[in-house]
C-alpha positions, -999 to 999 in steps of 0.1 A, spaced: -132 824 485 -124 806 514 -159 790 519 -158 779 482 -128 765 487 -140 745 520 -169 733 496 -143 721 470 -120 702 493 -150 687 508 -166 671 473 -128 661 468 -129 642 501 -163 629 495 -155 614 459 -124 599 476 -135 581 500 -166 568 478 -139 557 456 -123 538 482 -155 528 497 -168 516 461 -134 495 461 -138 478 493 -168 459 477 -209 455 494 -200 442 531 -222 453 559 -199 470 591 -199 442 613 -180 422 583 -154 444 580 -120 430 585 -91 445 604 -72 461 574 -104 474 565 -111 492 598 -75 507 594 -84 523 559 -111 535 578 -100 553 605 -67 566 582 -95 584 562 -112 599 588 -78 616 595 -67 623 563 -103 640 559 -98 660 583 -69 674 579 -81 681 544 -108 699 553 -96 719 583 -65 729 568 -73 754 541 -41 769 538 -24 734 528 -19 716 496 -47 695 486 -24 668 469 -11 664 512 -45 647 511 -50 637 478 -18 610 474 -20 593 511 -60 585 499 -43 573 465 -24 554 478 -47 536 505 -70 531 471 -43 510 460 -30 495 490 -72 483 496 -71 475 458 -42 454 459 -47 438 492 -87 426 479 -68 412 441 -48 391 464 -73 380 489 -93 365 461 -58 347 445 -44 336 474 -57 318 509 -28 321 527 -29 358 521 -68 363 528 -63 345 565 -34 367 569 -48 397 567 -83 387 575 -81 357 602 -99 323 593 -131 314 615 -127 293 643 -150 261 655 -159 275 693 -186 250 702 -185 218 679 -209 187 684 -225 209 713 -189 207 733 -172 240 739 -137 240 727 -120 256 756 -85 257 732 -99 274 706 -116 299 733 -78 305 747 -59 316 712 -87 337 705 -90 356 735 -125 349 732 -141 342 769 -166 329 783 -183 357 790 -181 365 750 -196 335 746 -225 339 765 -235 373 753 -235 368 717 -252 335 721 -278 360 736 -283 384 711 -291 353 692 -319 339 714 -301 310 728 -297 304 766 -288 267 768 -256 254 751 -273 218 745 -294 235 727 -265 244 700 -241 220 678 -221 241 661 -204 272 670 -185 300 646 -164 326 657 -163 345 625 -132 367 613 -154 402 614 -162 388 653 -194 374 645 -208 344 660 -228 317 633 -249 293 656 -261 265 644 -289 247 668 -298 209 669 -328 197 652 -351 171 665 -323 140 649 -295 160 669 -281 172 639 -281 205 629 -275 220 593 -238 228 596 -217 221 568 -181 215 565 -164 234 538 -139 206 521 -134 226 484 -132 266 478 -121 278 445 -109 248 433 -88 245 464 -88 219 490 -95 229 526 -75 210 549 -92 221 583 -118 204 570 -111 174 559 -92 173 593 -120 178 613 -141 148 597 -112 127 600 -113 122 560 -78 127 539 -77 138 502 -81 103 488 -115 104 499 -121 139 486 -110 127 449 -128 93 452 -161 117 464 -157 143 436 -153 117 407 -183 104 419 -199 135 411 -183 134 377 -156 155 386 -118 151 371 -99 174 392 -101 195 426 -98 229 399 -131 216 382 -151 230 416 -160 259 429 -171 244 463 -179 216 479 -195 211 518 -203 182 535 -234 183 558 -242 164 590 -261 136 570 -229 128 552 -241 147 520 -221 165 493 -228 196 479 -210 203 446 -204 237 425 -189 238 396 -161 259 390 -178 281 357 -145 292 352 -135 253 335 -165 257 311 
């Protein structure tokens, strides 16, 4: 009885957490974000106690996982409506090394030191910092390199439009305002800022365009 009830609570806890998992959308572990990580380790718990605590109710496990379901449900609706809500919860990346200078700053607000620095650009196969123009410090903790080609210019782009929205950091950080963005996107035969999905400027000065399919 009480090993076919272990077995039961177990499936229960499995399904759960596949649920959740399921939820949480395809992101590998090192892109998980900080409320993300807290799900996680409240599961683990909440596992636990499920299934080495025979003698409790199951719904003492069943309703906190409900509830983190929608808590993760809720949290990933409004990360995809809202900006200000996704870099709330998840941080925005930050520019550590741009033009192939370290931003020391940026370093400082991110608690991110030198040492940091140094080993991730490791693990990437980099040992000289002339040898990199851009720098990303990545919300999950990742570092994005991106190395100088033989022109000094590297394939970095600047993100200026995301769902239909404009991005401010970057227009800021190419000294452009949102005049410019509008003149740009008409160009491209574009009426409105809503009308694109995404738009990055690269090195060479070049737009890329999506379409927002959404204004079909």
């Amino acid at each position: 009885m009480v090993i076919g009830e272990l077995v039961f609570r177990t499936l229960i806890t499995y399904l759960l957490i596949l649920l959740i998992f399921r939820v949480m959308g395809k992101r590998e572990i090192g892109e998980l974000s900080v409320m993300d990580l807290v799900v996680f380790i409240m599961l683990a718990e909440i596992a636990v106690f499920l299934i080495e605590k025979p003698g409790s109710s199951i719904w003492n496990a069943i309703v906190p996982m409900a509830v983190l379901l929608l808590v993760q449900w809720g949290s990933a609706y409004f990360s995809l409506k809202s900006k200000r809500f996704r870099e709330w919860f998840d941080g925005k990346p930050t520019i550590i090394i741009k033009n192939g200078k370290i931003d020391e700053r940026e370093m400082r607000k991110q608690r991110y030191n030198f040492s940091d620095l140094l080993i991730q650009l490791r693990e990437k196969g980099y040992q000289h910092i002339d040898d990199i123009d851009y720098a990303i410090l990545e919300p999950s903790g990742k570092l994005s390199v991106f190395e100088k080609d033989d022109n000094n210019g590297s394939n970095y782009a600047v993100v200026l439009i995301a769902d239909g929205k404009i991005q401010y950091t970057g227009l800021k950080s190419i000294q452009k305002n949102k005049d410019w963005l509008m003149n740009e996107i008409k160009k491209q035969g574009f009426r409105s800022f809503s009308e694109v999905s995404l738009c990055t400027l690269n090195t060479e000065g070049e737009l890329a365009i999506d379409r927002n399919n959404e204004e079909e």
